[in-house]
C-alpha positions in Angstrom: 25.1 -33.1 11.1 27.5 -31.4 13.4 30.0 -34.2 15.7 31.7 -31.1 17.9 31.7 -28.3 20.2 33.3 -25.6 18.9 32.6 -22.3 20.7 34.2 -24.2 24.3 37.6 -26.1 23.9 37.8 -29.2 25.4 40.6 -28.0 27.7 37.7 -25.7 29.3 36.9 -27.4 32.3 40.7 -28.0 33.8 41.6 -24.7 32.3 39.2 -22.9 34.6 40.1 -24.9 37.9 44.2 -24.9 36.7 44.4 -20.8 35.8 41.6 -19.5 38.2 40.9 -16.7 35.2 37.7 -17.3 33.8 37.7 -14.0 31.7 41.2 -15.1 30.4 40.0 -18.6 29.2 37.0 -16.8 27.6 39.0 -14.8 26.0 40.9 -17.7 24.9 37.6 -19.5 23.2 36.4 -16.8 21.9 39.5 -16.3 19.5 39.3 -20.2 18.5 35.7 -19.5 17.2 35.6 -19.4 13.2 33.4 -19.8 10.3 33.5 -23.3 9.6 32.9 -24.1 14.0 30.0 -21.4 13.5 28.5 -23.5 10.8 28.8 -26.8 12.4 27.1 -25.7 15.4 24.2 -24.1 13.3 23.8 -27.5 10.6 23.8 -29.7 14.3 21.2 -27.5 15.9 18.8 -27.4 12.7 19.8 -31.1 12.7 18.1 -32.1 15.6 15.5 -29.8 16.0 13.5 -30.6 12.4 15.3 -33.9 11.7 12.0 -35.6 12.5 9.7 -32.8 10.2 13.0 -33.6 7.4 12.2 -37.2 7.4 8.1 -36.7 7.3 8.5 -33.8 4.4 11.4 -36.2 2.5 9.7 -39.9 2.7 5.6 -38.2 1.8 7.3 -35.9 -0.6 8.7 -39.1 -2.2 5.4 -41.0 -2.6 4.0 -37.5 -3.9 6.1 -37.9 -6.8 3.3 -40.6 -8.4 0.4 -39.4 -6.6 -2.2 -40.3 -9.4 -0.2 -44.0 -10.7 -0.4 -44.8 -6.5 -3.8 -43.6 -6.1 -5.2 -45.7 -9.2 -2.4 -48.9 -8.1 -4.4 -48.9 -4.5 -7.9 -48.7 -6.0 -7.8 -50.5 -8.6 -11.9 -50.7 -8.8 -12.7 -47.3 -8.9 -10.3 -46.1 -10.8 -9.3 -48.3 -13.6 -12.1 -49.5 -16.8 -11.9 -51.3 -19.9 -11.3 -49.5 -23.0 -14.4 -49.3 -25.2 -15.1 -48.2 -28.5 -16.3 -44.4 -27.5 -18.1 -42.9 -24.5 -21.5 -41.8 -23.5 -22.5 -38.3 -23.7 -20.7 -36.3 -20.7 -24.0 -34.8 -20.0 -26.0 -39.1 -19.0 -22.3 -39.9 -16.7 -22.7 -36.7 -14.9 -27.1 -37.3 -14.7 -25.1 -41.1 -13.4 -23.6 -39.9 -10.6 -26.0 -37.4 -9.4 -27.9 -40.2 -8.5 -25.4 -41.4 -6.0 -23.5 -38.3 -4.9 -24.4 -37.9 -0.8 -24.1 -34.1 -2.3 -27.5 -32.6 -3.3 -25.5 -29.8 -5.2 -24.7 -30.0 -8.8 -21.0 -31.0 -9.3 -18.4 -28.4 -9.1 -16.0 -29.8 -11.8 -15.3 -33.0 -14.2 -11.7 -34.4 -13.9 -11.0 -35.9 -16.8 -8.6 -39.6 -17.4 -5.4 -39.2 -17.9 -5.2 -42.1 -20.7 -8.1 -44.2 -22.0 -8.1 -47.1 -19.2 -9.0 -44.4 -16.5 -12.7 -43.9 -15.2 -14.4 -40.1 -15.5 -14.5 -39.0 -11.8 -17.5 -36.4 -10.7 -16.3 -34.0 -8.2 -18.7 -32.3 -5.9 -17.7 -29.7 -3.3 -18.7 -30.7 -0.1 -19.0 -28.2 3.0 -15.6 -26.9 4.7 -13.9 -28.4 7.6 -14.2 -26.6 10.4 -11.6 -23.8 11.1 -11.3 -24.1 7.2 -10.0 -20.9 5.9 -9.5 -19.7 1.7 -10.8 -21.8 -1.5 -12.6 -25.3 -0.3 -10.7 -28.2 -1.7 -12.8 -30.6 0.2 -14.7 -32.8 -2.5 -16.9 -35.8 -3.0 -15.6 -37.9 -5.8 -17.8 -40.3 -8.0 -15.9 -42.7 -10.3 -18.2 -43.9 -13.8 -17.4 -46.0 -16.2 -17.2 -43.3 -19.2 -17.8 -46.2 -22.0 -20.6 -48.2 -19.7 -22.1 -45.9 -17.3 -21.0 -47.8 -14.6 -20.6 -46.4 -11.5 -17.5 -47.8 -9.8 -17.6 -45.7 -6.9 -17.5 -43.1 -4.9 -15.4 -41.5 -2.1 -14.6 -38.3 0.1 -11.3 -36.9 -1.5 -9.8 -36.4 2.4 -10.6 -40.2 3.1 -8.0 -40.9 0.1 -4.5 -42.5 1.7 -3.1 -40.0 -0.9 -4.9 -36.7 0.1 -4.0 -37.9 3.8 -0.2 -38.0 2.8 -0.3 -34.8 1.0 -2.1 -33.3 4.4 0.9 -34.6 6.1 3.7 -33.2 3.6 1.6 -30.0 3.4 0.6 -29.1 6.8 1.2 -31.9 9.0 -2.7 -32.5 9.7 -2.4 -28.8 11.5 -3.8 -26.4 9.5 -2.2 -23.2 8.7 -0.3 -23.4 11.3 1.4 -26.7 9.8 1.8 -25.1 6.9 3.9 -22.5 8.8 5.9 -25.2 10.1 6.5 -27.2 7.2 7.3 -23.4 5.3 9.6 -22.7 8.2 10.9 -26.2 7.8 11.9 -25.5 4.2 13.8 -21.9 4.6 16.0 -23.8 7.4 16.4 -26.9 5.1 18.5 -24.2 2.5 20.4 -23.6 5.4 21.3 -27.2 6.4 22.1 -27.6 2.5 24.1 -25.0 2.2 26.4 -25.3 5.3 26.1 -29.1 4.8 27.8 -28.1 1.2 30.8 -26.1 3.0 31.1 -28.8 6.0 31.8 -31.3 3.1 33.7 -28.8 0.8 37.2 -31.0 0.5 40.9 -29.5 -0.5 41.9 -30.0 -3.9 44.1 -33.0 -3.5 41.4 -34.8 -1.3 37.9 -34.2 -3.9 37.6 -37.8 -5.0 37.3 -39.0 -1.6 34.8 -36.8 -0.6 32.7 -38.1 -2.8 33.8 -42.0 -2.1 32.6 -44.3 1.0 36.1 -45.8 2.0 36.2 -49.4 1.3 36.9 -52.0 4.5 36.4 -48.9 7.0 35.6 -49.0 11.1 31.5 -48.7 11.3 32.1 -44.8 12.4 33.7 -44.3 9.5 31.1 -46.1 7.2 28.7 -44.2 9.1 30.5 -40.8 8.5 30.7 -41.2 4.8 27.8 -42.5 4.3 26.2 -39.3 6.0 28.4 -37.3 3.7 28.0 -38.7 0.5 24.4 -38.8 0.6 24.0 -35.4 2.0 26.5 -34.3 -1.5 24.3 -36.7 -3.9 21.3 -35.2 -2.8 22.5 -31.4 -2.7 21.1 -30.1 -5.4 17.5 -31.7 -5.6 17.4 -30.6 -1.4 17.7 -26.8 -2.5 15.2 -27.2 -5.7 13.1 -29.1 -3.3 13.0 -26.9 -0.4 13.1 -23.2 -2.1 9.9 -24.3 -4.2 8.6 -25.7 -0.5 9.0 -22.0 0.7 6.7 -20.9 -2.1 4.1 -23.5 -1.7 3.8 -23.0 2.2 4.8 -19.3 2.5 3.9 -18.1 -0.7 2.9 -14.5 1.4 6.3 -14.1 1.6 7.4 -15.4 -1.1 5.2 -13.6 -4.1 6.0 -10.4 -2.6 9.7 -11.0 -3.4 8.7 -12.1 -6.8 6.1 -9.0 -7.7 9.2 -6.7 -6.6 11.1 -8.1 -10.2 8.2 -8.6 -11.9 4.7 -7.9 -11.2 2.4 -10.8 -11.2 -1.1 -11.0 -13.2 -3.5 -12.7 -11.4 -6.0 -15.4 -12.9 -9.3 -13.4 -14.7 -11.8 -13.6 -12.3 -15.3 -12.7 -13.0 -15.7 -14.5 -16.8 -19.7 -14.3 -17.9 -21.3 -15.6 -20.4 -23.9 -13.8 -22.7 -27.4 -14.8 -20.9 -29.7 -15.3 -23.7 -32.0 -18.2 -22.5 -30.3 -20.5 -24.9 -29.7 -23.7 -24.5 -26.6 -24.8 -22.4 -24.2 -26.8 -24.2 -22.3 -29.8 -23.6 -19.2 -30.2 -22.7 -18.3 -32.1 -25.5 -18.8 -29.2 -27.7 -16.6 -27.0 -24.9 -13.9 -30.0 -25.4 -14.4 -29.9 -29.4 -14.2 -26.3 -29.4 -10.7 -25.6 -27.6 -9.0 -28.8 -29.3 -10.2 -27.0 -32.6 -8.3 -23.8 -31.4 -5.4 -25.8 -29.7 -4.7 -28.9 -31.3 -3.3 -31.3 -29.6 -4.1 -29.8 -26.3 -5.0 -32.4 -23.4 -8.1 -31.5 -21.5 -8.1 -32.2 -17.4 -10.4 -30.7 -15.8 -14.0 -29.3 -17.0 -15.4 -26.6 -14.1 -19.4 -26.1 -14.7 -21.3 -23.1 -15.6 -22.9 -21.6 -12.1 -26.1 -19.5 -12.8 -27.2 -18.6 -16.1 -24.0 -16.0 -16.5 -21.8 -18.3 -15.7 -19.1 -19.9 -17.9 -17.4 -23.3 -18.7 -13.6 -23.3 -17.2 -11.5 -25.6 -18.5 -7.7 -26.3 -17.5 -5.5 -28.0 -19.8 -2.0 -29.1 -20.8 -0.4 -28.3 -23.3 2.6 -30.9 -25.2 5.1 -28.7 -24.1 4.3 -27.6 -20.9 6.6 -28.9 -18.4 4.1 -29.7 -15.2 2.0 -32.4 -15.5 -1.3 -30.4 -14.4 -1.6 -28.2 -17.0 -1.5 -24.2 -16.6 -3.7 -23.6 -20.0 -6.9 -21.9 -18.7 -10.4 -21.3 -21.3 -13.4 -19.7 -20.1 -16.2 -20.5 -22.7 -19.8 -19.2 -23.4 -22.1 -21.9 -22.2 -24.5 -20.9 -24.8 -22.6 -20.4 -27.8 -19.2 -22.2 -27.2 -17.2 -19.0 -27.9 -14.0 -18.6 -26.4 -13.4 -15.9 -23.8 -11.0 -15.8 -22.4 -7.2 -18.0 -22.3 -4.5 -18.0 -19.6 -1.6 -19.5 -21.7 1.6 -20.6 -20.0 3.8 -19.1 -23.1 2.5 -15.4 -22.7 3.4 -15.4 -19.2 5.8 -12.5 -18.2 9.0 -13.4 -16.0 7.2 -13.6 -12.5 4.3 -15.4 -13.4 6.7 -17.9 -15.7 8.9 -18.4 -12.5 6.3 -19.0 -10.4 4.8 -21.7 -12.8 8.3 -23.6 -12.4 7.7 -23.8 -8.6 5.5 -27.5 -9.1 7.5 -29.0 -11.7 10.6 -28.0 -9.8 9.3 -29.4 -6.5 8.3 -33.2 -8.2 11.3 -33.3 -10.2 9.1 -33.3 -13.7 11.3 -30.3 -14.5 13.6 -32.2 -15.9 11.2 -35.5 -16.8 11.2 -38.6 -15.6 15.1 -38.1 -14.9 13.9 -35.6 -12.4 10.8 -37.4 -10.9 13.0 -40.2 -9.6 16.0 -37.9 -8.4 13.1 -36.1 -6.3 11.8 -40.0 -5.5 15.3 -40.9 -4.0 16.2 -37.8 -2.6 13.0 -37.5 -0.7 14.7 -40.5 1.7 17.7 -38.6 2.1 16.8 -36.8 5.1 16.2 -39.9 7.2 19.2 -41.9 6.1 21.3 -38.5 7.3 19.7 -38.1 10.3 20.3 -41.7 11.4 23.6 -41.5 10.6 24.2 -38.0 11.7 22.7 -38.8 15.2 24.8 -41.7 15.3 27.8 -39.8 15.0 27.0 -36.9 17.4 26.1 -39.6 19.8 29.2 -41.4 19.7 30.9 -38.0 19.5 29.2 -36.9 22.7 30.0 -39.7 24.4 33.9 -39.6 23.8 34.4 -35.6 24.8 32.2 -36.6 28.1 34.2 -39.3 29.2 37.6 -36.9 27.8 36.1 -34.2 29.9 35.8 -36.2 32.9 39.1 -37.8 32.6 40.6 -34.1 32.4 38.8 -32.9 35.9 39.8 -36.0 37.5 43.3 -35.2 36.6 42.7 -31.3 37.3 41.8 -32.6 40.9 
């Protein structure tokens, strides 16, 4: 964060009311203007104006980072079960928690555990918020015991703390048009980065320090490098973080840019099965059917067959996909079990690859768990430099008011 005023000298005031030529001492500061005071100006400004949407995006990006482990920590009841010897048919836990879904429509999708001490949750679209615009994410969840039957519970997604906090790193609770801010917010974070990166830049006989709190300093001093050295620490994570923000919140600017190097395939739309008036099968036989084909493969999320030409859809993750939610796609006959169709990760071409890096660069899992805590840590970043940035341009402000003021009583 910026601590001066480059484009007017200091001398400004007296100069004007000592010479008497304005144009000549504008002249004058105008010359004195370079990069580096061009730069501190802009990383102040950007500074202050979204330190407080920094700080939101940084400390709910953070707890994003273990969205499920929090989620299942803070409800506990619904979302954790003994391990059993083997579960009930899929089909008797969904006929379960039709009998306690508020939703009189049939379930939209099954979202499978994660390990085998997690509880089957039934997923049920419910109706769209209003002023809701694209795909409905809104959903009813019902949380059964897959080994029991039990029904451990049931919530609206939005009422989750979790969905609220991804609401607030997302859009702010605004809409699209918080989702404009927060993309806006992440194109001027790669600024503040970057100039942040050439503010700091040291000489060659001074690069150890830069990166070094001095030991036994004055409390500006502390506070100065302690602004520094995080901003420096933190570098690199902030620009992974914030270009793959730009995608997530601007993506209509964003793709575009993409398609230019490499056109993108979309995701098969339109998948139908061969109506026959079979019988539909279960989706133990879909699950049986793709692990046959993929072993190995981790099933997530099972989407159910709408009308009698619809199809199972089933996204998965692969053991050597990097993001955590899978980008394996099946579409299967839900009369015969026959594979249709398969999105697969490792046939993607270049843009569609990059664009599937955008998650796992954004939560760090990238690089592993290495990469989810550097995202954790460096998701608080923004408020410790903005506390100690705003400390310094305060105290900075302070001194060149009382210089300036010392300089016109001495002009006069």
């Amino acid at each position: 964060m910026s601590t001066s005023y480059p484009f007017v000298s200091e001398q400004k005031l007296s100069d004007k009311l000592v010479s008497g030529s304005f144009l000549d001492n504008f002249k004058t500061a105008f010359k004195k203007i370079t990069l580096r005071k061009c730069l501190l100006k802009l990383h102040l400004y950007i500074s202050l104006w979204l330190g407080t949407l920094l700080v939101i995006a940084g400390v709910t990006g953070s707890l994003l980072v273990y969205e499920h482990t929090l989620d299942k920590w803070l409800n506990p009841d619904m979302m954790s079960v003994a391990v059993g010897e083997r579960w009930l048919p899929i089909a008797d836990l969904v006929a379960i928690a039709n009998r306690v879904s508020p939703i009189s429509e049939p379930p939209s999708h099954l979202q499978m555990p994660e390990d085998p001490s997690e509880a089957l949750i039934v997923r049920y679209q419910a109706a769209a918020m209003p002023g809701h615009k694209g795909h409905n994410h809104h959903f009813h969840e019902v949380m059964v015991n897959p080994y029991t039957g039990q029904v451990l519970g049931d919530r609206d997604r939005n009422d989750a703390l979790m969905t609220f906090i991804l609401r607030l790193h997302f859009s702010l609770l605004a809409g699209d048009f918080g989702k404009l801010v927060m993309g806006i917010t992440s194109l001027l974070t790669l600024v503040l980065t970057v100039t942040g990166i050439y503010l700091w830049w040291p000489k060659l006989g001074k690069i150890k320090q830069a990166f070094l709190i001095k030991r036994n300093a004055s409390s500006t001093r502390f506070n100065f490098d302690l602004h520094k050295t995080t901003g420096i620490y933190t570098a690199i994570v902030m620009l992974a973080v914030a270009f793959s923000g730009v995608y997530f919140n601007l993506p209509q600017l964003f793709k575009p840019a993409v398609n230019f190097f490499s056109p993108l395939e979309d995701m098969p739309r339109g998948i139908k099965s061969t109506a026959n008036g079979g019988t539909v099968i279960q989706p133990e036989i879909v699950k049986a059917n793709i692990q046959a084909a993929y072993p190995g493969i981790q099933i997530q999320r099972i989407f159910l067959p709408v009308g009698e030409n619809g199809s199972y859809m089933v996204s998965a993750r692969q053991s050597d996909e990097l993001r955590s939610k899978g980008s394996t796609s099946f579409w299967v006959d839900q009369y015969d079990g026959a594979i249709l169709a398969v999105r697969d990760p490792k046939k993607f071409n270049a843009g569609n690859a990059f664009i599937n890096l955008q998650l796992p660069l954004h939560n760090g899992e990238i690089l592993g768990t290495p990469g989810r805590i550097a995202v954790l840590v460096a998701g608080f970043a923004p408020l410790v430099m903005m506390v100690t940035g705003l400390i310094h341009w305060l105290k900075k402000r302070k001194a060149n008011r009382a210089r300036r003021a010392g300089l016109k009583a001495a002009a006069i």
